[in-house]
Structures are given as C-alpha cells and as structure tokens.
C-alpha positions in Angstrom: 26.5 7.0 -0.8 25.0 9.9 -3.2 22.5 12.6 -2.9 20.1 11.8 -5.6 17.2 14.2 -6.9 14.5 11.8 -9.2 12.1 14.8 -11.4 8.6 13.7 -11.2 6.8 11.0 -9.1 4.8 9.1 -11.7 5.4 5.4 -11.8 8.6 5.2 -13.2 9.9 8.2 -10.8 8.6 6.8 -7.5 9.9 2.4 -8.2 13.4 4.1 -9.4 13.4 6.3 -6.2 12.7 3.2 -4.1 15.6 1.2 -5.4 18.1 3.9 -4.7 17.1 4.4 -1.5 17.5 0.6 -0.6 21.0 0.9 -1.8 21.6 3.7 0.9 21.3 6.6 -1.3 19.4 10.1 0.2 16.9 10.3 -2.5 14.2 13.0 -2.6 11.6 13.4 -5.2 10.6 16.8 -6.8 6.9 16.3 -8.3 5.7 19.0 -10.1 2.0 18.3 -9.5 -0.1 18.2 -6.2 -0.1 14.6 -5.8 2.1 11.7 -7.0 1.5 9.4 -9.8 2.5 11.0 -13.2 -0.1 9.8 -15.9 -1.4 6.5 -13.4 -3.8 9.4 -12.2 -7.8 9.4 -10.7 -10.5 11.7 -10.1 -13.2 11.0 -7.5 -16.6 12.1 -8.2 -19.7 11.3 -6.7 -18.7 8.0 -5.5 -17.3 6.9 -8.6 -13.3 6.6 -8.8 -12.2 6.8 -12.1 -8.6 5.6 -13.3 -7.1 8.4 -15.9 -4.0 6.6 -17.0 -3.8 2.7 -17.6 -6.3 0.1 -17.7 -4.3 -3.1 -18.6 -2.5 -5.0 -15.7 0.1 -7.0 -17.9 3.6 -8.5 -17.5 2.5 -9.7 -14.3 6.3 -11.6 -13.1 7.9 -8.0 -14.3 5.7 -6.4 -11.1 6.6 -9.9 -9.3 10.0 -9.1 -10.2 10.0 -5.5 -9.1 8.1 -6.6 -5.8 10.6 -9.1 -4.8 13.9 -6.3 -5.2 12.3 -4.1 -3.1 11.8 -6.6 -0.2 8.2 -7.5 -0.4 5.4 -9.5 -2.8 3.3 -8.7 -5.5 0.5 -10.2 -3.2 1.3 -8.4 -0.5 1.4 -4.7 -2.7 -2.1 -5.8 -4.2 -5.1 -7.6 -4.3 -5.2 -9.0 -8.0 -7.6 -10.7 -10.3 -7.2 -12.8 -13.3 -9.6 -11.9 -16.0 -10.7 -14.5 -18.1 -11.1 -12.9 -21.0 -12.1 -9.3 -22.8 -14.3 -8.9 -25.9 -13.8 -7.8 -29.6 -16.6 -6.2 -31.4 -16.1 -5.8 -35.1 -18.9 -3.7 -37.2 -19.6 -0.9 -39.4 -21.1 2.5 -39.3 -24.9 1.7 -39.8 -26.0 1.0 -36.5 -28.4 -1.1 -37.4 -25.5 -3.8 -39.7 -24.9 -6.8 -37.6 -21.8 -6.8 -35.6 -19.2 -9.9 -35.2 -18.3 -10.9 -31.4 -15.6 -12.3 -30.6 -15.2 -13.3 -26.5 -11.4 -13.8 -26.7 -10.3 -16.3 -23.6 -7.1 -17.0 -21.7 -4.7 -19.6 -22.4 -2.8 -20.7 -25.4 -5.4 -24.7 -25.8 -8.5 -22.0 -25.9 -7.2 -19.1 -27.9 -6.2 -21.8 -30.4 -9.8 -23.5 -30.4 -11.1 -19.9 -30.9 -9.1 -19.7 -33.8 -9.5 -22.9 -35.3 -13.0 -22.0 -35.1 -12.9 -18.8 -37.3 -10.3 -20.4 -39.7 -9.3 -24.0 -40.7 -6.3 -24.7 -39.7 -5.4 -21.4 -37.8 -5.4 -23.5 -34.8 -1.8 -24.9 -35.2 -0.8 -21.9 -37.0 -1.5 -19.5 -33.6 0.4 -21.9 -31.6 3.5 -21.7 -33.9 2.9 -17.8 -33.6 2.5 -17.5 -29.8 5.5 -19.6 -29.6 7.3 -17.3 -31.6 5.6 -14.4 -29.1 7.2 -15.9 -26.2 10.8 -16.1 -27.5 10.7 -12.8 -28.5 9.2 -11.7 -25.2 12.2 -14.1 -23.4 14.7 -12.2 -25.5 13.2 -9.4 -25.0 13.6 -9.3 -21.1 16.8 -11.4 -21.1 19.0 -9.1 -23.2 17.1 -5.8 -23.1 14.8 -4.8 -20.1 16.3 -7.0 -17.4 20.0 -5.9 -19.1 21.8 -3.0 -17.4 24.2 -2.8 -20.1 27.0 -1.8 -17.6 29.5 -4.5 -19.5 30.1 -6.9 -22.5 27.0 -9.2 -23.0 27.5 -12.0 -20.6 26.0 -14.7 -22.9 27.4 -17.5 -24.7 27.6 -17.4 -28.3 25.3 -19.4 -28.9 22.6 -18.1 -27.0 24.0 -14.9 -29.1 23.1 -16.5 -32.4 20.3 -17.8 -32.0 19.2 -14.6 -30.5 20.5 -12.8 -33.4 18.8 -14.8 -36.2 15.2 -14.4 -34.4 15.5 -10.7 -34.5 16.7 -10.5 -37.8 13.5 -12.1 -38.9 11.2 -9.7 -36.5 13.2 -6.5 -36.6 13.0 -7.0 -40.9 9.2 -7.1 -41.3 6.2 -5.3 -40.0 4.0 -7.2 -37.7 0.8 -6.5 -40.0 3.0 -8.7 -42.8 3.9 -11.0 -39.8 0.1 -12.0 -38.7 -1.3 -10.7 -42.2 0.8 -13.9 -43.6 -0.8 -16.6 -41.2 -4.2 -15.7 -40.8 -7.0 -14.4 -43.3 -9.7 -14.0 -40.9 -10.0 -10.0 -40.4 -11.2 -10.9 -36.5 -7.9 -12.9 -36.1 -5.4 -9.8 -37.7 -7.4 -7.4 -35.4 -7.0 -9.4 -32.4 -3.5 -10.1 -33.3 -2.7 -6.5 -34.0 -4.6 -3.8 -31.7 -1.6 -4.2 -29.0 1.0 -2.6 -31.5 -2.1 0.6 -31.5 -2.2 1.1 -28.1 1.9 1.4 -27.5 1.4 4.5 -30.0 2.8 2.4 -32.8 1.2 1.7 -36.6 1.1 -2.2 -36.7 1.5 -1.7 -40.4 4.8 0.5 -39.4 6.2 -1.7 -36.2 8.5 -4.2 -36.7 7.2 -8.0 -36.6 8.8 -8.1 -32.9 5.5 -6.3 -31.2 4.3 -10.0 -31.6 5.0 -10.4 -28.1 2.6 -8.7 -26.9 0.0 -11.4 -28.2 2.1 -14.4 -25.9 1.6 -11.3 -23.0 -2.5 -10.7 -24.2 -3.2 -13.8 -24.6 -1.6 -16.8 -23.1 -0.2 -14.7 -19.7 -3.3 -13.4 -19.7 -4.7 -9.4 -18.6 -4.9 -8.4 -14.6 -7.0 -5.8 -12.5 -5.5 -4.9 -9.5 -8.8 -4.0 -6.7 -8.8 -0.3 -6.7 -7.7 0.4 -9.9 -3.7 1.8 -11.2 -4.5 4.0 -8.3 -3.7 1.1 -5.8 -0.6 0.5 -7.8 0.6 4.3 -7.3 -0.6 4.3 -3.1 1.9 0.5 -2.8 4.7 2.5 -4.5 4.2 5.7 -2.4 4.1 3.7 0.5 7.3 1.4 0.0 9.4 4.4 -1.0 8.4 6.9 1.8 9.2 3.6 4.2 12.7 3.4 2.5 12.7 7.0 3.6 12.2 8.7 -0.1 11.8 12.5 0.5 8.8 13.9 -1.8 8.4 17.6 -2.5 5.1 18.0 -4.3 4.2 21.4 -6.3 8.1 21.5 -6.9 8.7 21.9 -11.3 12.2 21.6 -12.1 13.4 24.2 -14.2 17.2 23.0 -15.0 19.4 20.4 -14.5 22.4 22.2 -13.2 25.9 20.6 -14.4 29.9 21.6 -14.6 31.3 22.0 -17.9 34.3 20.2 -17.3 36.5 17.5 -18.1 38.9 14.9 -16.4 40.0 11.8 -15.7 36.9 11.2 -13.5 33.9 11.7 -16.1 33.2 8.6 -17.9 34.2 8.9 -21.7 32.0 10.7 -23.4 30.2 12.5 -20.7 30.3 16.1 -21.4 30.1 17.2 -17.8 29.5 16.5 -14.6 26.2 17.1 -12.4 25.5 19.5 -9.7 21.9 19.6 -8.7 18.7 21.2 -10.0 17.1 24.3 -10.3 13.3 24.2 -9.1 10.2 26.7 -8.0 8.2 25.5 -4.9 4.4 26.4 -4.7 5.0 30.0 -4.5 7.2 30.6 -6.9 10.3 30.8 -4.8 13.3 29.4 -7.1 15.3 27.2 -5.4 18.4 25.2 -6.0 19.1 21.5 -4.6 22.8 20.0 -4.8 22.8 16.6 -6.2 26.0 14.3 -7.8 22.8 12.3 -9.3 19.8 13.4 -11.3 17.6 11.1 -12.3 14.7 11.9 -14.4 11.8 10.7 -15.2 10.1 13.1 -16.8 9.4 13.1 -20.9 12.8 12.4 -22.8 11.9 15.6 -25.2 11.1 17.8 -22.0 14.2 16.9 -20.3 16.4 17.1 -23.2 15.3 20.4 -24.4 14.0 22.2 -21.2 15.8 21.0 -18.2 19.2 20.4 -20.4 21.2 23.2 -21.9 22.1 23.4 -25.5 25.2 22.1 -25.5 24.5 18.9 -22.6 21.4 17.9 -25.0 21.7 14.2 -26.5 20.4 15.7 -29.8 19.6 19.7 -30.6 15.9 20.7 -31.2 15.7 20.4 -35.1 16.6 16.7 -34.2 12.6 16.4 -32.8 11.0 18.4 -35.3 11.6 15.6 -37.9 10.1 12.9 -35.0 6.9 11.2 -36.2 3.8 12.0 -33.1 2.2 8.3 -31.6 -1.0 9.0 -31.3 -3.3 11.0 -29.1 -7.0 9.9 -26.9 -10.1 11.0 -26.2 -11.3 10.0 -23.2 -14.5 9.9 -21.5 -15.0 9.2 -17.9 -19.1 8.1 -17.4 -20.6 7.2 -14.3 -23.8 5.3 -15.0 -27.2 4.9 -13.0 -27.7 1.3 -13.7 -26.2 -2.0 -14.0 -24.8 -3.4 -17.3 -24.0 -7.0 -16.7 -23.6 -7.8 -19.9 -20.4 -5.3 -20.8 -17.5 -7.4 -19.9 -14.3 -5.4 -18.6 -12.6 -5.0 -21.1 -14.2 -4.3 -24.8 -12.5 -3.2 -28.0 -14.8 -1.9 -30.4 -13.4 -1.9 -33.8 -13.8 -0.7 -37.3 -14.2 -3.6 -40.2 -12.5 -0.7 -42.2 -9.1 -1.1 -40.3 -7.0 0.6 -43.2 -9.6 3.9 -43.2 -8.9 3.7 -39.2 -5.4 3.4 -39.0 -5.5 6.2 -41.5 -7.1 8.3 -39.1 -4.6 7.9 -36.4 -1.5 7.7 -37.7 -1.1 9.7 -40.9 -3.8 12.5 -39.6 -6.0 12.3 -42.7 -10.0 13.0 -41.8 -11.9 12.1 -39.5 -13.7 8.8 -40.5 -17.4 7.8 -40.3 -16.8 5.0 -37.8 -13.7 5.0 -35.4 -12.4 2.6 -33.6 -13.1 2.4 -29.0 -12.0 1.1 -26.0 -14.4 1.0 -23.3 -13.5 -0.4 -20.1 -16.1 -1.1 -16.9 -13.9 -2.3 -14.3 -16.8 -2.4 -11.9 -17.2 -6.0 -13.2 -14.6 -6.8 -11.4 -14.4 -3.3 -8.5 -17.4 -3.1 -6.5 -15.2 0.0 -4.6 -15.0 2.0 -8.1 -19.2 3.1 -8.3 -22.1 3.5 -6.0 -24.1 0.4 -5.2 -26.4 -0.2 -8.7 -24.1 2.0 -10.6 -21.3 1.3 -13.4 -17.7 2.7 -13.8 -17.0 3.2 -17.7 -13.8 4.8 -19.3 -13.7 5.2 -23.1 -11.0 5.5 -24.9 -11.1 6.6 -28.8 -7.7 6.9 -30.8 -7.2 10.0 -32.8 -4.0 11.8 -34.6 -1.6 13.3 -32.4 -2.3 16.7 -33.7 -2.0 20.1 -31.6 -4.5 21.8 -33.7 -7.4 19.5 -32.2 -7.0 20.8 -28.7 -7.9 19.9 -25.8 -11.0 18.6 -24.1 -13.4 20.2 -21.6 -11.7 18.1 -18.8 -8.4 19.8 -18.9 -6.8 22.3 -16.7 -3.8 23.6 -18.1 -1.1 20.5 -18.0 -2.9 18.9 -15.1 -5.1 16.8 -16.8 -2.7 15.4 -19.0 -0.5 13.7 -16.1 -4.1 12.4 -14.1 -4.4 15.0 -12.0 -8.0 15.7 -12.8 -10.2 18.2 -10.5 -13.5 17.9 -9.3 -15.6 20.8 -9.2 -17.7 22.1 -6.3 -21.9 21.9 -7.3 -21.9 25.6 -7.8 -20.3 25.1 -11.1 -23.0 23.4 -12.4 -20.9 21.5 -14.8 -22.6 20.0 -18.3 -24.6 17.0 -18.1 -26.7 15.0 -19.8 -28.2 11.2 -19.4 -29.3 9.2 -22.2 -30.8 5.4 -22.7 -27.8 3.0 -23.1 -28.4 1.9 -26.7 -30.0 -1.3 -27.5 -27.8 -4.2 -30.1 -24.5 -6.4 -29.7 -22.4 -4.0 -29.2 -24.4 -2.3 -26.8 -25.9 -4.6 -23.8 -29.6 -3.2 -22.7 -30.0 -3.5 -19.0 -33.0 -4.7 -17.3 -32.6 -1.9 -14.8 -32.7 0.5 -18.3 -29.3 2.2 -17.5 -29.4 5.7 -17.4 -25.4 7.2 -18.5 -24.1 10.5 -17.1 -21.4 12.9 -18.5 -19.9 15.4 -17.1 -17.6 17.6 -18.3 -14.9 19.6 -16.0 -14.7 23.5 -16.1 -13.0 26.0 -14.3 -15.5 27.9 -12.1 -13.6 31.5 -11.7 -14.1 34.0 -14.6 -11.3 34.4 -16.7 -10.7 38.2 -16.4 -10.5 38.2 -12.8 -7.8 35.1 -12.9 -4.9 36.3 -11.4 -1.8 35.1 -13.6 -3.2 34.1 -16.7 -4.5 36.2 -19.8 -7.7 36.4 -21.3 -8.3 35.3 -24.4 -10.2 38.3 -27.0 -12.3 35.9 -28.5 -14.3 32.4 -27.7 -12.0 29.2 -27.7 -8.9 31.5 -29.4 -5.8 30.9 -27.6 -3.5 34.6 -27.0 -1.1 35.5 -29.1 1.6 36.7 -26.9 1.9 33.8 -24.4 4.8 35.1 -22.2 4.2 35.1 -18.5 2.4 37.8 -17.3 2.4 37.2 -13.6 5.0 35.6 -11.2 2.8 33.4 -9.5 -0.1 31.3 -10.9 -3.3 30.9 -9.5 -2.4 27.3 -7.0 -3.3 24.3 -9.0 -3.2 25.5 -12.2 0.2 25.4 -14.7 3.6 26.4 -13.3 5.0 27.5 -16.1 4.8 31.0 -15.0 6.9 30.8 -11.9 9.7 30.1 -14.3 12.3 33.0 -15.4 10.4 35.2 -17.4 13.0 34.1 -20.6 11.0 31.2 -20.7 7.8 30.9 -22.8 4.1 29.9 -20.9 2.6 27.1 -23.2 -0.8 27.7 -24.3 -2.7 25.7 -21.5 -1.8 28.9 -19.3 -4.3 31.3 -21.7 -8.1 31.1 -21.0 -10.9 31.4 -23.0 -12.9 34.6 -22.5 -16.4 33.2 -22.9 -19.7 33.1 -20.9 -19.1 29.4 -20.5 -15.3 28.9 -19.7 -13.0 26.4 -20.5 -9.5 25.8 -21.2 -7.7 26.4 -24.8 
C-alpha cells in the first residue's frame, strides 16, 4: 500500500483521509491551522458555542452513505433532528411596511398545499417541478458524485438517453427562466430560487439543473445535527484517528514536490510523477515528507498556483484572472440575554426587490437600501449551544466578493476565514453593545424583552511591539511592501511568513497601527 499525505483537515480532508486509511494506506494529515475542521469551524464564548461554517444539514443518505463505507451509521456519528420547516420573510426597507410570511413545511402533499394556496393552480405545477428536482438530483448522484469515472460509463443506453435529454433541457436554461415560467407568485420564485444563492451561484446565471436543490429543501427536508457542524467535524476526527490517520496540526504545505519525468508508468497525460511535500511545522522549521500520493484538499486556485509549479499547473495564472468571484458573507455571531421563541431555526429574510439584491451580490454594483439575511437560532433545536434563558443567533448577509471591502473585526489574519475564530481574554475589553430586539413580523418581541450582545474580536498586543508582522503608518491602511519581515510569526497568527522569503505575505499578515487595533 502507499504513503499518502492529505493538505488540510477540513471536512473534505479528514472523510478522504478516512477512506484511504481503510484501504490500508499510511495516511497522515498536514493541517495548517491549530485545530481541524477547515471552514466547519466554532468559537466558544461565554457559554455560547457558535458554528462559523455551515448551518444546513442536507443530503442526509449522502452522510448515510459515507457512514456506512467507513464501517459505522449515521445514527451512531450523530444525534439528528428533522426540522419541520424554516421561514421566509419578504419586505421592504420601511420598517414600518408590512411584511409577507411564509412558514415553508416538509414534504412534497404540504409544500404543494402551500403553494396552491399563494397561487391557483401552482399546486400541481410544484409537484411536476419537484418531480423534475428529483431526477435531476438521481442523475445527479448516479452518473456524477457517486461516479469515479475510472472507466466507460457502465449504463445502458437507454438510461444514457434518457439521461441525456433531461440535461439538455436543464443545462440549456437558467433556473430563474426554469421556476420564473411556472410560478408568478414572487414568494414562490424566492422560495424556489435562494438555494442557487447560497452555493455562490446567480440563479439568474445557473443553469435550470440547481432545481434539485428544491426536491433536497423541500421534500427531503433540512437536518441539525445536536452540537452543531462542530459534532460533524469531532465524528470524523474520531473515525479517522481510529483508522490510525496521522494529523500534524500548525503544518502549511508549501509545495507539492514531483519528478519531471516520463515513462511507461505515468498515466497518459500525467506530466510527472509525485514525491512528497514541502511543509513548515510551528516554528518555522521546513520540512520535507515523502509521499507516492498527495491528496489535497485545500482550495483548487491555492493548490494550483501555490503548491504546484508553473509547468505541473492544470491552467497558468492568467487562466484565474478572467474567473468570475461567488460571493462573499458578513457574518455576525450574537449571543442574546433572553429567549425568542418565536424565531424559528432557520429564517431567510429577503428583499421584495430581488433584481436590486442580486445586483448587489453578483455584479458588485452599490450597496442597496435593503439587503437580503439569513439568521439562524439553532437553540431552538440545541439547548447545549447558549446559557440556560439565552439564544444562539448567526447572521448571514450576502455581499460582492470584492477585496476592496475587507475584512471584519473578527478576523485574525487567515484564521477566521477557515473557522478558527479566537476568543479573547476580558482584558481586551472587546466592543459591545446590547440593544431591545425590535418589535414587528419579522422581528418576534420576547416576553422576557431580549437583550442582544455583539461582540467583536481584536487582537489584544500592540501592533509595534508584534514580533513578525509590520505596522501599518496610518489607521486601517494595509503596508505597502508586504514581504516577510521575520522568519517566524507570532503562534496563532498567519504562516505565511515561515515560507521562503521568495514568497509574498498576503495582506492579513500587516496590522493596523491604531489606538484601537484590528486586522486589515
């Protein structure tokens, strides 16, 4: 069997791990953070736990599925529950202009009562449309995700054809066309269309096969696993250290070492032949680990154009520069003195000016009035994730993918972008402030009269005395020069700078040279 290295031990990094390793392969894992998890991250604050990466438990037989080829259950990995249903708010910017509800159940017989009931005849026409959603889904997993493409297509012609005609029709239209065209009621496009938003995708701009996502939303239905993602990541960190996974945390992979050779051994059209990776450890020590597989599951642009040398890339830089950005997030983490037991789980809050929105996100035009939010509260369903008479909210606003914006007050260098968000001690006294949760629909007033507190993350050293990393001249200004001044980092903080000193420190290494820090 082969030494295999796996970069990063998010998700995808620690399940692929886990399914060498049962094959007999010596895996290890080089993470680059403190912890494992990737983007499925938490912070714990004052009794509240706080899920920084996904929210939405769906595809439920594809975790069954993964479960069962790593010798266990679903059931016995985690303790789910089956949400009944989330809730669409629709309104406009006036606080004070009525907003439309719409409490969106499970099940294909209830959905299509809920639509019947906005629309005449919209009934039969979502069950024709959810039936088309789950032969694109079946499809989908049949001849794409469940498909190692190691061989010819091992299905009949037939099953080819048909096939072949259905994705013709999705793959040749846009899914806002494909629901625009059988249903008028805005509620019913929006319900029908905010999947495509949050897989980084313009719904206008996505081809008509993102319609499976509405058999997945609403007829599989939407799961919450107790504990959060953060149960998910502890189950796979278990199984793969007990399939005797090696992890090596603070480890960043700096190149994917290969032989430029060829023979009769290298599949056609390889252009060389692994070795192994180059990686620093925690205090900057470079490091070389022999491997005949690398596996990894780190960003496709970072691996292709950082770990990869020119001439082993898939495509050369210019290639990305003409890529279109998804979408970027702000997100709030607020831990709230009260009880709100009228906010359901899940909640999508959503502009009636869905054009203006989608505008907003996609294309990068301004900033409109109203935006769109997500907001969920799993302690509806998690008494574990808040203090007894407390709530658990995450809020999630879409915005354009745009560099320029920054970053916000919660994030340390690259950390907070992969979960790994940092608590700081009382002395820093971060930023807070408590205000009444707002009376209306959208909304729910407590009896208790909730009380909402934000806080907001900073570093607590000064920025001049930060070993490492440069001070910035002015407030909130980013250095110019950005190449690595130091060999080591200060621990916890980006490791770009233990990397040869040919290679450029991205701008989350500079500090802002203020009286109230914070990262650029």
């Amino acid at each position: 069997m082969a030494r295999v290295v796996v970069i990063g031990a998010g998700i995808a990094g620690l399940a692929t791990a886990t399914l060498l390793a049962r094959e007999g392969h010596e895996v290890e894992i080089l993470e680059r953070g403190s912890r494992v998890g990737g983007r499925a991250g938490w912070i714990d604050d004052a009794g509240f736990r706080f899920d920084t990466g996904p929210s939405w438990y769906l595809m439920a037989d594809v975790f069954a599925h993964y479960a069962e080829l790593i010798g266990t259950s679903i059931e016995e990995m985690l303790d789910l529950h089956v949400l009944d249903s989330y809730t669409i708010l629709a309104g406009e910017a006036d606080p004070s202009s009525a907003v439309d509800r719409l409490d969106v159940p499970r099940g294909l017989d209830a959905v299509a009562d809920l639509a019947e009931s906005l629309e005449p005849g919209a009934g039969q026409q979502l069950r024709e449309y959810l039936d088309s959603a789950r032969r694109a889904l079946e499809i989908s997993l049949a001849e794409f995700l469940y498909n190692p493409f190691s061989s010819v297509p091992d299905i009949s012609g037939e099953r080819l054809r048909r096939a072949s005609r259905d994705l013709v029709r999705w793959l040749s239209t846009t899914l806002t066309r494909w629901s625009d065209a059988r249903f008028q009621h805005p509620l019913l496009r929006q319900m029908l269309q905010y999947n495509a938003i949050f897989l980084g995708v313009d719904p206008r701009e996505a081809p008509a096969i993102y319609h499976l996502m509405s058999h997945i939303d609403l007829v599989e239905g939407v799961r919450y696993p107790t504990g959060g993602f953060t149960a998910f990541v502890h189950a796979l960190h278990e199984r793969a250290l007990a399939e005797g996974v090696r992890i090596t945390l603070d480890a960043e992979v700096t190149q994917i070492v290969a032989a430029r050779r060829r023979g009769p051994a290298l599949p056609v059209g390889s252009r060389g032949q692994v070795r192994g990776v180059e990686w620093t450890d925690a205090g900057g020590e470079h490091r070389r680990t022999r491997a005949e597989i690398v596996v990894s599951a780190a960003d496709m642009h970072h691996t292709e154009t950082q770990l990869l040398a020119p001439d082993l890339q898939t495509w050369p830089e210019r290639a990305w520069t003409r890529t279109k950005p998804g979408p970027s997030s702000v997100l709030v983490m607020l831990g709230v003195s009260g009880e709100l037991p009228s906010l359901p789980h899940h909640t999508l809050m959503l502009t009636r000016d869905w054009e203006v929105g989608l505008d907003a996100v996609f294309q990068g035009s301004a900033t409109p009035e109203t935006t769109s939010l997500y907001v969920c509260r799993p302690s509806a369903t998690d008494d574990g994730v808040a203090p007894a008479g407390s709530e658990n909210l995450f809020l999630l606003v879409p915005v354009s993918g745009e560099i320029g914006l920054g970053h916000g007050s919660g994030y340390p260098g690259s950390a907070a972008a992969q979960g790994r968000g940092r608590t700081p001690p009382s002395s820093a006294s971060p930023t807070s402030r408590s205000t009444r949760w707002p009376a209306g629909p959208a909304c729910p007033t407590s009896p208790s009269g909730s009380r909402c507190a934000t806080r907001s993350v900073r570093p607590t050293s000064a920025p001049s005395t930060t070993p490492g990393v440069t001070a910035c001249s002015a407030p909130r200004t980013c250095c110019a020069s950005r190449r690595c001044s130091a060999a080591v980092p200060p621990r916890g903080r980006s490791r770009a700078c233990t990397t040869r000193a040919r290679r450029r420190c991205p701008a989350s290494v500079c500090r802002c040279a203020s009286s109230r820090p914070s990262w650029c």
